[in-house]
TISE-374899 format. One record per residue (C-alpha): residue number from 1; x, y, z. Coordinates in nm, 2 decimals. Example, Ala and Ser with C-alpha at 12.3 -4.5 7.8 and 13.67 -1.06 7.14 Angstrom:
residues 2
+-----+--------+--------+--------+
|   n |      x |      y |      z |
+-----+--------+--------+--------+
|   1 |   1.23 |  -0.45 |   0.78 |
|   2 |   1.37 |  -0.11 |   0.71 |
+-----+--------+--------+--------+
END
This chain:
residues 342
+-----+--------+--------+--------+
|   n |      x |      y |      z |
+-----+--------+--------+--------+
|   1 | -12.25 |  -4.88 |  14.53 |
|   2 | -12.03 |  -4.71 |  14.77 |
|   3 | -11.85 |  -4.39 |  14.61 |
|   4 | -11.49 |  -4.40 |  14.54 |
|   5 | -11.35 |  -4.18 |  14.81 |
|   6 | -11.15 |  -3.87 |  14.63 |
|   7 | -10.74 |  -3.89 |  14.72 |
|   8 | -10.62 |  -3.58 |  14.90 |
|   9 | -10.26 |  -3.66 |  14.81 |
|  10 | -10.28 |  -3.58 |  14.47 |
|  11 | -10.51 |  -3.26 |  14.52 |
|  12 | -10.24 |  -3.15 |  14.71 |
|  13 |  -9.97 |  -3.20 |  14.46 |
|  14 | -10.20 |  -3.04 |  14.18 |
|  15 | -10.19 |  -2.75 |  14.38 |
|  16 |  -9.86 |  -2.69 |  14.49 |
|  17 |  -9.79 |  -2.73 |  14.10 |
|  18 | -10.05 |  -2.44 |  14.00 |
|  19 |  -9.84 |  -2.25 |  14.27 |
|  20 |  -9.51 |  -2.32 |  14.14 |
|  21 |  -9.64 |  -2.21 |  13.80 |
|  22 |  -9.73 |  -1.90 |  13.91 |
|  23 |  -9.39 |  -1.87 |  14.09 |
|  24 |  -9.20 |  -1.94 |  13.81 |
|  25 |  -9.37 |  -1.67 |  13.57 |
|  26 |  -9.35 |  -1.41 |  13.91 |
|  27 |  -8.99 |  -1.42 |  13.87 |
|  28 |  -8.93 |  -1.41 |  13.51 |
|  29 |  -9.18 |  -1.12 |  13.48 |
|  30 |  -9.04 |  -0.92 |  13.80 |
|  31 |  -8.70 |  -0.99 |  13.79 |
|  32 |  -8.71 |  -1.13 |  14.14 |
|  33 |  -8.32 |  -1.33 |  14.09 |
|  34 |  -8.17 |  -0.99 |  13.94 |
|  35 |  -7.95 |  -0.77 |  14.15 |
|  36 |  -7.68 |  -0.52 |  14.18 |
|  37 |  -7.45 |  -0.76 |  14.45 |
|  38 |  -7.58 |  -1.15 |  14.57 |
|  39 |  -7.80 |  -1.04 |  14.82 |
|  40 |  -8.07 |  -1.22 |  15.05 |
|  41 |  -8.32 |  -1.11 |  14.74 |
|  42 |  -8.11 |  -1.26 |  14.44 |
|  43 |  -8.07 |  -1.54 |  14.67 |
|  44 |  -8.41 |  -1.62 |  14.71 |
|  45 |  -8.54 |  -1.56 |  14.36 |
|  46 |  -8.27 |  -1.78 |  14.23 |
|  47 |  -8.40 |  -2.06 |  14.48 |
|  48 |  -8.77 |  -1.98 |  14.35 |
|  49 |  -8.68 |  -2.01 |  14.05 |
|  50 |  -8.46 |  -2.34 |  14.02 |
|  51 |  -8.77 |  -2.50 |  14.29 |
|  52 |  -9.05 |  -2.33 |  14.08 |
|  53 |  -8.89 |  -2.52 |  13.75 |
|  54 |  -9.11 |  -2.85 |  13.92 |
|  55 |  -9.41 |  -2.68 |  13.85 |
|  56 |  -9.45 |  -2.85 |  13.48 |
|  57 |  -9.34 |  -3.22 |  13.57 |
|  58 |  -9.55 |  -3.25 |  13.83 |
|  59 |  -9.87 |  -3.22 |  13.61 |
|  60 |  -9.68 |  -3.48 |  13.40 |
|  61 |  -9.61 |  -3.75 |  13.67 |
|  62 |  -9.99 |  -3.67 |  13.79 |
|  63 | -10.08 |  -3.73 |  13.39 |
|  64 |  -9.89 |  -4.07 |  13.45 |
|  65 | -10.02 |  -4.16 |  13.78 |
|  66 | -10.39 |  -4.16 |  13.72 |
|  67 | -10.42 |  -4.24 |  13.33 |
|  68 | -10.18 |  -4.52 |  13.29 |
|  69 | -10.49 |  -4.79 |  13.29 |
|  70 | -10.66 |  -4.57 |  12.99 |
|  71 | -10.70 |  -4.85 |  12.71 |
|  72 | -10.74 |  -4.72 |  12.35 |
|  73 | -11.10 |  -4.64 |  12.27 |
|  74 | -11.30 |  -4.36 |  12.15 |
|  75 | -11.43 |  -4.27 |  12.44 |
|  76 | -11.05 |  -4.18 |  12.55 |
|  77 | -11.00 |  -3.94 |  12.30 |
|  78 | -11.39 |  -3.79 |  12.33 |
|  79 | -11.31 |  -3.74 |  12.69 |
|  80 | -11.05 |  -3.45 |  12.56 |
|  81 | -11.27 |  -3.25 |  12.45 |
|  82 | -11.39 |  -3.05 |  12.79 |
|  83 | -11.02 |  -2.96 |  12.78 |
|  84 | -11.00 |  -2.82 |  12.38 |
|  85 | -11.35 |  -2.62 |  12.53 |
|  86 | -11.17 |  -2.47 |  12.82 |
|  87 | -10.88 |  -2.39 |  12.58 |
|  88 | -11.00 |  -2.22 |  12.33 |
|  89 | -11.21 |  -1.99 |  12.52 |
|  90 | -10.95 |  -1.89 |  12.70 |
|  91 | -10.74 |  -1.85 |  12.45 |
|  92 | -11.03 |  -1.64 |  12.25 |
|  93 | -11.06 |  -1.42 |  12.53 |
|  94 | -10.69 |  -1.35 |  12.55 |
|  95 | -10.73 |  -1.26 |  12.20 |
|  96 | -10.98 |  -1.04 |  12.26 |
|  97 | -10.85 |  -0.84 |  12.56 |
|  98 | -10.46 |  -0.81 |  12.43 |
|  99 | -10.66 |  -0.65 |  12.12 |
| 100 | -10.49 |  -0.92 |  11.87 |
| 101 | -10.80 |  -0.91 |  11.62 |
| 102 | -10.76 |  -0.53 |  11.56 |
| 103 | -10.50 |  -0.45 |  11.28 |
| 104 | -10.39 |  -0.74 |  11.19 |
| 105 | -10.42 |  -0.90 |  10.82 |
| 106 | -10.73 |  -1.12 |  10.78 |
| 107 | -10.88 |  -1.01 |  11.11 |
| 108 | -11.10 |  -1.25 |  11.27 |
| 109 | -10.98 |  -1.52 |  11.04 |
| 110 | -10.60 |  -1.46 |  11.13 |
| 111 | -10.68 |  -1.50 |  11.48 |
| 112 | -10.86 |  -1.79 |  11.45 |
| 113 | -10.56 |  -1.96 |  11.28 |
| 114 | -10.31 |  -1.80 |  11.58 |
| 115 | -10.59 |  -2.01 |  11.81 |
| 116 | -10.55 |  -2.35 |  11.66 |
| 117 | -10.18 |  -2.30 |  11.59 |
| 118 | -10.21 |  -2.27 |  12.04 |
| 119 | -10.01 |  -1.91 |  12.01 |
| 120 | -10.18 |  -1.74 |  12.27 |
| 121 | -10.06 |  -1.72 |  12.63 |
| 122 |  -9.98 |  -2.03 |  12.77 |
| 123 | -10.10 |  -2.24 |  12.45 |
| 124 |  -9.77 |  -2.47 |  12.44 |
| 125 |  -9.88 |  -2.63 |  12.74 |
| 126 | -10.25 |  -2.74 |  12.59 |
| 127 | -10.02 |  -2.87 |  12.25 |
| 128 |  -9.77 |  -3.08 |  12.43 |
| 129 | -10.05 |  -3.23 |  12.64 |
| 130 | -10.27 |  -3.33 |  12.34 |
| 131 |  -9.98 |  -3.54 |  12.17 |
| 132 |  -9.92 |  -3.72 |  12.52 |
| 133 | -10.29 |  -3.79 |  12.52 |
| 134 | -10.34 |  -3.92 |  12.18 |
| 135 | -10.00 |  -4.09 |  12.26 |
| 136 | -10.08 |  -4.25 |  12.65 |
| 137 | -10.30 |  -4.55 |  12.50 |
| 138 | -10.01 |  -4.67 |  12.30 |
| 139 |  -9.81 |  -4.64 |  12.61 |
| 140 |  -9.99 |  -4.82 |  12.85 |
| 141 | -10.01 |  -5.07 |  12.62 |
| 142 |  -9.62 |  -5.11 |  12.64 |
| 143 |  -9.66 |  -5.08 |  13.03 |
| 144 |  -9.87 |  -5.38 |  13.07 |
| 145 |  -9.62 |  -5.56 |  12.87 |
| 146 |  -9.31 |  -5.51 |  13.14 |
| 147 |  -9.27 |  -5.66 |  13.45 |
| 148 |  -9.15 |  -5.46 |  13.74 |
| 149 |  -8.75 |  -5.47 |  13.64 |
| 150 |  -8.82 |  -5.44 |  13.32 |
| 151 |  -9.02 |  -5.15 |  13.35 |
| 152 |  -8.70 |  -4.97 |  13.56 |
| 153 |  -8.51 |  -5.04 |  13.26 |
| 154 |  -8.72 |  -4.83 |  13.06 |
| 155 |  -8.73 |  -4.58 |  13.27 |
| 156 |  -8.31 |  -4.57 |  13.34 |
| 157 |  -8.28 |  -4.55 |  13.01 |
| 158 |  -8.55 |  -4.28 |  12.95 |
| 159 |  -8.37 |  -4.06 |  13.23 |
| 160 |  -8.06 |  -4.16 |  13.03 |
| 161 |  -8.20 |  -4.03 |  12.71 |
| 162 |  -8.45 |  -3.70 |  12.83 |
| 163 |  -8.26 |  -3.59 |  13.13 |
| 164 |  -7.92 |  -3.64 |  13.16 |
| 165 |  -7.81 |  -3.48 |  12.80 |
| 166 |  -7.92 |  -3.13 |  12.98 |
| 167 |  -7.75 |  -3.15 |  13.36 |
| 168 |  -7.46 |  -3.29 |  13.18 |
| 169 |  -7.47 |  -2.99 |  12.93 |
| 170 |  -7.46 |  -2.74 |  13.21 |
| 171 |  -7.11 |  -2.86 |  13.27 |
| 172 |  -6.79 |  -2.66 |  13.21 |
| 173 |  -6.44 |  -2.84 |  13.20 |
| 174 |  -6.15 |  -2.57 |  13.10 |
| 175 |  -6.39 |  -2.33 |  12.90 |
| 176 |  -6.61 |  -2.61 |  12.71 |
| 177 |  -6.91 |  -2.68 |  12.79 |
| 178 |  -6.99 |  -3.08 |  12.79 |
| 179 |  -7.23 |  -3.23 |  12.56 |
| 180 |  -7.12 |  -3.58 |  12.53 |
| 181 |  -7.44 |  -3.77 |  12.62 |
| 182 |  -7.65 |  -3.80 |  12.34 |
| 183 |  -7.93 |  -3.54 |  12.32 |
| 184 |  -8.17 |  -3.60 |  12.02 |
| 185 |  -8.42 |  -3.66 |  12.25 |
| 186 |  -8.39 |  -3.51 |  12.56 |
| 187 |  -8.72 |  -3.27 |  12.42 |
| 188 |  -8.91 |  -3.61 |  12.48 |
| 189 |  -8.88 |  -3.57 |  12.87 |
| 190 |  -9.27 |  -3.55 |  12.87 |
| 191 |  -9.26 |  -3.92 |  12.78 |
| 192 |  -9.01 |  -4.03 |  13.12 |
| 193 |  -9.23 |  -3.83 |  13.34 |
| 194 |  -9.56 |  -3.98 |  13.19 |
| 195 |  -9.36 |  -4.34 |  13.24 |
| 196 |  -9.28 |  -4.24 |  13.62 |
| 197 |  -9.60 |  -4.17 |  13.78 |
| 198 |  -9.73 |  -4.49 |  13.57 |
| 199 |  -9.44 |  -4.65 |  13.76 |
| 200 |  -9.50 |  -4.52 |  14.12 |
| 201 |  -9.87 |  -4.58 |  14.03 |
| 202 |  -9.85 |  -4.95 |  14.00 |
| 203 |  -9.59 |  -4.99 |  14.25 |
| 204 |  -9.62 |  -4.75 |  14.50 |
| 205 |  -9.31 |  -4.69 |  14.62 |
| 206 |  -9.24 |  -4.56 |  15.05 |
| 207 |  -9.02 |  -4.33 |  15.14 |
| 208 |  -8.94 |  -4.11 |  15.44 |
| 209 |  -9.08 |  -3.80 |  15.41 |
| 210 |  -8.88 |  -3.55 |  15.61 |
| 211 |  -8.63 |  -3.71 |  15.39 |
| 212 |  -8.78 |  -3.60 |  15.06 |
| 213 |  -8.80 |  -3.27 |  15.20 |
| 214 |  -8.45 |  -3.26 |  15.30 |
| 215 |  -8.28 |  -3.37 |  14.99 |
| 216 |  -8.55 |  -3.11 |  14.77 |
| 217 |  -8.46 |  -2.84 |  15.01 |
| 218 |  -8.07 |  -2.91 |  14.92 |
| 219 |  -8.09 |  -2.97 |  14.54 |
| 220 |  -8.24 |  -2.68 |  14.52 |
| 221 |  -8.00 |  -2.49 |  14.74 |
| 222 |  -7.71 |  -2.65 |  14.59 |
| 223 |  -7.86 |  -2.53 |  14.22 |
| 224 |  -7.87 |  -2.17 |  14.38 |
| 225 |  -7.48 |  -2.21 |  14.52 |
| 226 |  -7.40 |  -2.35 |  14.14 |
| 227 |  -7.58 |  -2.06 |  14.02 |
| 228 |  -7.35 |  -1.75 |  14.16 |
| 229 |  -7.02 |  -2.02 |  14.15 |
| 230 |  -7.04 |  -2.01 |  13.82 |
| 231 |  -7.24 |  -1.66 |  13.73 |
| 232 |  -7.21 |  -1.45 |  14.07 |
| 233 |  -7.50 |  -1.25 |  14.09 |
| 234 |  -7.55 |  -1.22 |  13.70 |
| 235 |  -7.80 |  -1.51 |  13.68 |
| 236 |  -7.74 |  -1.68 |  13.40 |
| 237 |  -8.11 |  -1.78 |  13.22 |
| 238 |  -7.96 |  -2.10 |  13.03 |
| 239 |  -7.81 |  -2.28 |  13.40 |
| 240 |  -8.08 |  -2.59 |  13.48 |
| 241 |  -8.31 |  -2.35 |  13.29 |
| 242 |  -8.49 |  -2.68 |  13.14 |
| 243 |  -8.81 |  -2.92 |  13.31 |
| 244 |  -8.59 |  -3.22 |  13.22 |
| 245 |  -8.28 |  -3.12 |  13.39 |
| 246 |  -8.11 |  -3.38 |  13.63 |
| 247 |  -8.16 |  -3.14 |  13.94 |
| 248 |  -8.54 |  -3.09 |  13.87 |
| 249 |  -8.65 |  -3.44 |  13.82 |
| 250 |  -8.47 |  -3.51 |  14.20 |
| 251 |  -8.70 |  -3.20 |  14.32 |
| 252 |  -8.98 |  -3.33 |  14.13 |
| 253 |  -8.95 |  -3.66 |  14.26 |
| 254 |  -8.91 |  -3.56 |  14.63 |
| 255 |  -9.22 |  -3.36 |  14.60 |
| 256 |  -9.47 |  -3.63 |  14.48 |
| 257 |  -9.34 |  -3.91 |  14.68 |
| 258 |  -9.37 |  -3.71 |  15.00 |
| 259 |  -9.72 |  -3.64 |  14.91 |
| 260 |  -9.92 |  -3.88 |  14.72 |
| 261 | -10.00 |  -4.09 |  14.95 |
| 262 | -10.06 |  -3.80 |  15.24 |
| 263 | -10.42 |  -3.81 |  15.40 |
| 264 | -10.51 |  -3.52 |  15.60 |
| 265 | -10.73 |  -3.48 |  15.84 |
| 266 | -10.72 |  -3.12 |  15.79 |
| 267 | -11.08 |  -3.09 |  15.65 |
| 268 | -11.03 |  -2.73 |  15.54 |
| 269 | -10.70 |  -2.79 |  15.42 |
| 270 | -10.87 |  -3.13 |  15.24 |
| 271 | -11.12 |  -2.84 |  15.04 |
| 272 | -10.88 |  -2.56 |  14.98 |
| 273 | -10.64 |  -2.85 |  14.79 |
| 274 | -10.94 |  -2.98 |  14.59 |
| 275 | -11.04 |  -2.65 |  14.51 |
| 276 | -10.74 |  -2.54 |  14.32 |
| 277 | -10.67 |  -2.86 |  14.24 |
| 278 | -11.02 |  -2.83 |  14.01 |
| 279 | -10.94 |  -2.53 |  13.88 |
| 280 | -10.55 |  -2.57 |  13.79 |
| 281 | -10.58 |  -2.59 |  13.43 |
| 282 | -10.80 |  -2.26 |  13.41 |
| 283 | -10.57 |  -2.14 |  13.63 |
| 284 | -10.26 |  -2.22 |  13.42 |
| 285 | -10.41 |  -2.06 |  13.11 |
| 286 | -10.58 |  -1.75 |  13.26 |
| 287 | -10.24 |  -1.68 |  13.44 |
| 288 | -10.10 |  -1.55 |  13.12 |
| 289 | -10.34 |  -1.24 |  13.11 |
| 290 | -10.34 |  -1.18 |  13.48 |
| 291 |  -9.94 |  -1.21 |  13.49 |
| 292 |  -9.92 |  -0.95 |  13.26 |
| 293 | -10.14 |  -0.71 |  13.40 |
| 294 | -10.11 |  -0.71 |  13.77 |
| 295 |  -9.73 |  -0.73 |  13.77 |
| 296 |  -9.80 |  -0.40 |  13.59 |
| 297 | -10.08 |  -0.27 |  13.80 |
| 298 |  -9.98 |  -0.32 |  14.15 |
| 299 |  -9.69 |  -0.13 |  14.27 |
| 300 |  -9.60 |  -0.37 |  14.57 |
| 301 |  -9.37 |  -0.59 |  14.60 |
| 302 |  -9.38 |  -0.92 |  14.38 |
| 303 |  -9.48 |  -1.19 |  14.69 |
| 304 |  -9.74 |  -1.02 |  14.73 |
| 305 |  -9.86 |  -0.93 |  14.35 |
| 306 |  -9.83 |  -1.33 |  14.33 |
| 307 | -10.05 |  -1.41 |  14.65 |
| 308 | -10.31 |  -1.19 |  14.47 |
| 309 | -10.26 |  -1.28 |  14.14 |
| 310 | -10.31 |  -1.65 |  14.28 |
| 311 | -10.62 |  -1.56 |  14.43 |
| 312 | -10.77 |  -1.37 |  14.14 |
| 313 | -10.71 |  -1.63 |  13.89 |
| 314 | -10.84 |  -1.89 |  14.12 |
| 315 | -11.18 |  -1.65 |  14.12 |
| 316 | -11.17 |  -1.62 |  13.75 |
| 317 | -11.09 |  -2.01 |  13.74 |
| 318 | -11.40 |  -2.10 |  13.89 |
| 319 | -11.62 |  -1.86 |  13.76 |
| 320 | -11.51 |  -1.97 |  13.37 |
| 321 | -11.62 |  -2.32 |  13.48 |
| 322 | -11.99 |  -2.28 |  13.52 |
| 323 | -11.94 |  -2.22 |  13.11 |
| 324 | -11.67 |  -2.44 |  13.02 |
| 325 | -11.77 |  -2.75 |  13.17 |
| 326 | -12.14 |  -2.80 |  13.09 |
| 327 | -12.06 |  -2.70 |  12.78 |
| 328 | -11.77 |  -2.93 |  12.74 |
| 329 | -12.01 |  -3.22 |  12.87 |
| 330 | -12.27 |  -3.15 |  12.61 |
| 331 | -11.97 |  -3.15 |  12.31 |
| 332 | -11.84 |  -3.45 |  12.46 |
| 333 | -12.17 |  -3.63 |  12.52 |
| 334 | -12.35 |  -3.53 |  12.22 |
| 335 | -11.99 |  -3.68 |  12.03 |
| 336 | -12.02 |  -3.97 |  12.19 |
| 337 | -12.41 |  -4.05 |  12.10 |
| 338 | -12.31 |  -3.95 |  11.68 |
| 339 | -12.02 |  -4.23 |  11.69 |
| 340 | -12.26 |  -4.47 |  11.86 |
| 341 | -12.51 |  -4.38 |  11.57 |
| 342 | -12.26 |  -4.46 |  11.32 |
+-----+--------+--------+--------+
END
C-alpha cells in the first residue's frame, strides 16, 4: 500500500502558530507595545500583538480540520494519552526548576495536586484541549447530520454566539461601552473554531491568496489604528484582547485559507515546517520556562531574545521527545491491549 503522502499546508500553518505563540508572550513579557509617545516601536508591538492573538485559533481550526471524521470509540480517547505524557512531564519539570515543591504545605503532594489541577505554565491550554477532545466525537456526530447549508447555519450562529458578543463589547457610543449581543457563551469560541476547520475540511473552500494576505495585513492594521484612536499610546490590555474577537477570527481565517492547501516545492522549507510543526505542543508548554528566563537573561533586544528563544525551545522540543513519545506509545498501547482483555 502506497503511503499517504504528509500535507505541507498544514505543517506550515502549525508553525506559523507555534511562532505567533511565542510572539504573543514576547510582547506581554517585554513590553514591546509600551511607550513614552506612538512611535515606530509601540506601533509595531501593538500590530504583533493584535496578529500574534491568531496564534491559539489556529491550533483550533487545525484540531477541526483533521479530526472531524474521529467516530466515538476507545481508541479515540486512548489515543490522548501521548499528550497527558508530554504534559505532565513538562509540567513536573517546571515544578521542579521554578522550585514550587520547596516550602510549600504538603510538599510533593501539593504539587502533584497543582499538576492535575494544569496550574503550571501554560497548563490552560492542555485543559481546554482535553474537554474539546472528549467533546469532538459528539460533534462530528452532529456534522454528519447537516448538509452543506445547514452546516453554515450552525456556524453563523456560532460566530453570532462566541464571537460577536466581544468585537461588539469593544465598542464605545457617548461613554458606554456596548454589550447588547448576548454573551453567555462567547467563552465557547473553542467550539466555532473546531466547527470551522471541520467545515473548510469537508468543503474546501478557494480563495485568492494575495487577497487573504491583504485583508489580514489590514485587519490587523486597522486594530492597531483603533488601538491609539481610542487609547493613544497607552495601550489599553482589554481592546480585542480575546482569541474570539471579530477582528481575530478575519486574521485567523485569512491565514489558514491562504495556506492549507499550499504545496511547496521548497524541500527544505517542506522539513523546517514539519519539524516545528512536530514539536509545537512541546514547544508551547516548554515556552513558559524559557519565556521567563531568557527575557531575563539576555540583555538584547526582544526580536532577537524571541528568534533564540524560538530556537532553543525547538532544541528542547525535540530532545524531550525521544522520552515522551515512546513512552506515551507504550501507555497508550499497553491501555489499549487491558481494554481488549476485558
Amino acid at each position: 500500500m502506497e503511503k499517504k503522502q504528509r500535507l505541507v499546508g498544514p505543517d506550515i500553518i502549525r508553525a506559523i502558530a507555534i511562532f505567533l505563540v511565542f510572539s504573543v508572550h514576547m510582547v506581554a513579557i517585554s513590553g514591546a507595545n509600551k511607550s513614552d509617545v506612538p512611535d515606530i516601536k509601540w506601533m509595531m508591538g501593538t500590530f504583533t500583538r493584535f496578529a500574534s492573538l491568531a496564534s491559539v485559533p489556529l491550533f483550533l481550526l487545525l484540531t477541526g480540520y483533521f479530526q472531524n471524521r474521529k467516530k466515538l470509540s476507545t481508541k479515540h480517547y486512548l489515543s490522548g494519552i501521548p499528550l497527558l505524557v508530554t504534559y505532565f512531564i513538562i509540567a513536573a519539570l517546571i515544578a521542579v526548576v521554578q522550585g514550587k515543591t520547596v516550602g510549600l504545605p504538603n510538599g510533593v503532594a501539593h504539587t502533584v495536586v497543582n499538576i492535575f489541577d494544569f496550574t503550571y505554565g501554560y497548563g490552560w491550554y492542555v485543559e481546554m484541549y482535553l474537554c474539546l477532545f472528549a467533546l469532538l466525537p459528539f460533534f462530528n456526530m452532529l456534522i454528519e447530520a447537516l448538509d452543506r447549508k445547514k452546516f453554515q447555519l450552525l456556524i453563523g450562529i456560532l460566530i453570532g454566539i462566541t464571537i460577536l458578543p466581544n468585537f461588539v463589547a469593544n465598542l464605545l457610543v457617548e461613554g458606554v461601552w456596548l454589550q447588547i449581543v448576548p454573551d453567555f457563551l462567547k467563552d465557547m469560541y473553542v467550539i466555532t473554531y473546531y466547527f470551522l476547520g471541520a467545515y473548510i475540511a469537508r468543503y474546501q473552500p478557494q480563495v485568492n491568496r494575495w487577497l487573504c494576505v491583504g485583508l489580514g495585513m489590514a485587519v490587523v492594521a486597522a486594530e492597531t489604528g483603533v488601538s491609539y484612536l481610542l487609547h493613544g499610546w497607552k495601550y489599553n490590555w482589554h481592546l480585542f484582547s480575546e482569541f474570539s474577537d471579530l477582528p481575530h477570527l478575519m486574521v485567523v481565517l485569512c491565514v489558514f485559507l491562504c495556506f492549507y492547501r499550499a504545496a511547496p516545492k521548497n524541500k527544505a522549507l517542506c522539513t523546517v515546517a514539519r519539524e516545528i510543526s512536530t514539536c509545537s505542543f512541546e514547544m508551547y508548554l516548554l515556552s513558559y520556562f524559557t519565556d521567563h528566563v531568557l527575557y531575563t537573561m539576555l540583555p538584547l533586544p526582544a526580536w532577537q531574545v524571541l528568534l533564540i528563544n524560538f530556537a532553543a525551545t525547538y532544541v528542547l522540543a525535540r530532545l524531550l521527545r525521544f522520552v515522551t513519545v515512546p513512552l506515551g506509545q507504550l501507555l497508550c498501547n499497553s491501555a489499549e491491549k487491558l481494554c481488549r482483555r476485558s
